[in-house]
C-alpha positions in Angstrom: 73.2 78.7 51.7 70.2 76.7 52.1 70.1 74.2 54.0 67.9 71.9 52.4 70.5 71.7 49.3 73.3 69.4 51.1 70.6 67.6 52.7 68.7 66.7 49.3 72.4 65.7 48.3 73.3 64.0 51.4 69.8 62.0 51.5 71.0 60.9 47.6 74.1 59.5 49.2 72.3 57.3 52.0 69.6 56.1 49.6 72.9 53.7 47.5 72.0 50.6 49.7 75.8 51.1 50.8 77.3 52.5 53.7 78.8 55.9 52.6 81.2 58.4 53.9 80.4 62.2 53.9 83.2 64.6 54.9 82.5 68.1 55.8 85.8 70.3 55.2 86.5 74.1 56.0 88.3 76.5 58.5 87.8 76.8 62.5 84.6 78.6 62.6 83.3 77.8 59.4 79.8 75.7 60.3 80.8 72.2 59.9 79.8 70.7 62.9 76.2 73.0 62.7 75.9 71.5 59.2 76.4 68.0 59.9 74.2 68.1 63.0 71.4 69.6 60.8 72.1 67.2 58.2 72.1 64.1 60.5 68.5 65.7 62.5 67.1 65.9 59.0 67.7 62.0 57.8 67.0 60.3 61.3 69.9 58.5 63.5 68.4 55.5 62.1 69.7 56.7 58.2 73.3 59.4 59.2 75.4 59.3 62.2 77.9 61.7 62.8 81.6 61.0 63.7 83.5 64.4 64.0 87.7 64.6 64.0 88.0 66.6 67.0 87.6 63.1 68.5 90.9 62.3 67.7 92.6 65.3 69.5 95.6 64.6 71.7 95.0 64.1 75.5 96.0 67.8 77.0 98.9 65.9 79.0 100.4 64.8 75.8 99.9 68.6 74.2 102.1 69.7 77.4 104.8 66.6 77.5 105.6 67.4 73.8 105.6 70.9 74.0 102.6 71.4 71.5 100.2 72.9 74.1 100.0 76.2 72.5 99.4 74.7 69.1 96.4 72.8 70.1 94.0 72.4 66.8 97.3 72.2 64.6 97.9 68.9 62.0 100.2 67.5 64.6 98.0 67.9 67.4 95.6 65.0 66.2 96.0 61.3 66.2 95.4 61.6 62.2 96.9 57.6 61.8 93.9 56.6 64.3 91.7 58.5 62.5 92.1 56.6 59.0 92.0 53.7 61.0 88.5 54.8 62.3 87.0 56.1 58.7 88.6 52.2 57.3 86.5 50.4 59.6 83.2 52.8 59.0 83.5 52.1 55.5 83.3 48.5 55.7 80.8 47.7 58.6 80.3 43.8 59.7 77.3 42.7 60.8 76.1 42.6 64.2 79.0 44.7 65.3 78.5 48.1 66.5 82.0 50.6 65.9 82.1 53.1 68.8 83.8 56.3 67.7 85.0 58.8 69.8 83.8 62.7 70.7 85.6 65.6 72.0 84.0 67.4 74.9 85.0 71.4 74.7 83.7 71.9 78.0 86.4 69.6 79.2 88.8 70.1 75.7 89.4 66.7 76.0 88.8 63.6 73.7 85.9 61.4 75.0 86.7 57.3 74.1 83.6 55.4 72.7 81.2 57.6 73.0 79.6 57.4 69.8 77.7 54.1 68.4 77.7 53.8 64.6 75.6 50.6 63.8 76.1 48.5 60.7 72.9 49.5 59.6 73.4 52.8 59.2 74.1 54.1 55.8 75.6 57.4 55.9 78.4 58.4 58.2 79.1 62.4 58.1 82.5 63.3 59.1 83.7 66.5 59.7 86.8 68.6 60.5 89.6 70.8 59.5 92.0 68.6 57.9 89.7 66.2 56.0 91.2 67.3 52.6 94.4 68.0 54.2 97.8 66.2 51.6 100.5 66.0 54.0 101.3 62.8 56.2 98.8 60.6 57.5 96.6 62.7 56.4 96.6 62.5 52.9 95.1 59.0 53.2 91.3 60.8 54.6 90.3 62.1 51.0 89.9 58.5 49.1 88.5 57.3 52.2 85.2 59.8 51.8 82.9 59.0 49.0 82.3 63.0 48.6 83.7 65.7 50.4 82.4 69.2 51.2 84.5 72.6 51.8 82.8 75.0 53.9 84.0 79.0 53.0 82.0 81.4 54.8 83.2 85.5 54.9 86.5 85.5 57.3 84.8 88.6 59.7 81.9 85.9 60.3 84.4 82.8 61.1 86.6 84.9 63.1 83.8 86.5 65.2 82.3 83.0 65.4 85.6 81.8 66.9 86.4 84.4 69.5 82.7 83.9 70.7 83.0 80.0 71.5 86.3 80.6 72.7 84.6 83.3 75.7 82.0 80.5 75.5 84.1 78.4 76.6 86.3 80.1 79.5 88.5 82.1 77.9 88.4 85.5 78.3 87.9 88.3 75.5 91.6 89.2 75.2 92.9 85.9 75.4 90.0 84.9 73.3 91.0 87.1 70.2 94.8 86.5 70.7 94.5 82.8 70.3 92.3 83.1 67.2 95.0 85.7 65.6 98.0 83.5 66.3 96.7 79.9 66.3 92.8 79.6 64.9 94.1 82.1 61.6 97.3 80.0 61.3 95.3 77.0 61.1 92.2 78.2 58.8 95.6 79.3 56.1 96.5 75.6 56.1 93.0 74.3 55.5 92.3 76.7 52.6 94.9 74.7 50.6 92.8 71.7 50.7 89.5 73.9 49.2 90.5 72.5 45.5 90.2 68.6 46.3 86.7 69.5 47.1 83.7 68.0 45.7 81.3 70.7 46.5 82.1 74.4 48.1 79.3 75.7 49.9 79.2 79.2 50.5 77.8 80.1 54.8 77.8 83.8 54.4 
């Protein structure tokens, strides 16, 4: 893939005059967050901001309380209904009044409130995530929300190797590291493939 492809495309999305959404689709491991970050670097936080889904991950408390700890990264592990509350509101900005989206810090693997500003002014808003083209529940209200939406599909050996490598990153060691991808990352990546089809544009990451 080159890169400078989705940015020529994204750059003809921000030039409408109109505040436009971009979502970026595709397994855990796939590049999505890499892509948007190079995306937004390349048009200036003055023309893309980016507001990832991760933000919208359960607190780790409420993961434990409901017993869904050990399906973290899972459909019902996200606050999906707050989410399409959050893209509704980026779609139709008001003037003067700056949203605040939220991030998710992996260092902590926690959701961070309000940490990201999206002014009015700002054309393009790049989303990205697994479940973006997701059709079950709450979710199946994200696709009309996005005026295109991408599908990431790199080689699985990559993605996978990718994925035990931020988990170690991260604190988890080797073992445990490639266990969790096996049982939960690869259950989760098998879900998200189903959505490839309702994509406007695959991009292939190698």
């Amino acid at each position: 893939m080159r890169t400078t492809e989705p940015v020529s495309r994204a750059e003809a999305l921000a030039a409408t005059g109109e505040r436009r959404l971009l979502g970026i689709a595709g397994p855990p491991g796939a590049g999505k967050s890499t892509l948007a970050a190079r995306i937004a670097e390349a048009l200036g936080p003055e023309r893309a901001v980016v507001v990832p889904m991760d933000g919208f991950h359960l607190a780790q408390t409420v993961l434990e309380r409901t017993g869904r700890a050990d399906r973290k990264g899972a459909p019902d592990t996200f606050d999906a209904a707050g989410y399409v509350a959050l893209l509704r509101r980026l779609r139709a900005p008001q003037q003067g009044s700056t949203v605040y989206a939220p991030a998710f810090d992996r260092r902590l693997e926690e959701p961070i409130a309000g940490s990201i500003p999206v002014a009015p002014h700002v054309p393009l808003v790049i989303t990205e995530g697994n479940y973006l083209l997701h059709d079950a529940g709450e979710w199946a209200a994200v696709r009309p929300l996005l005026d295109e939406a991408w599908y990431l599909d790199p080689a699985d050996t990559l993605r996978v190797d990718r994925l035990i490598a931020r988990h170690v990153r991260h604190g988890k060691d080797p073992a445990h590291a490639r266990a969790w991808v096996a049982r939960s990352d690869e259950a989760n990546a098998r879900l998200v493939a189903l959505g490839r089809p309702r994509a406007d544009l695959v991009i292939d990451t190698g």
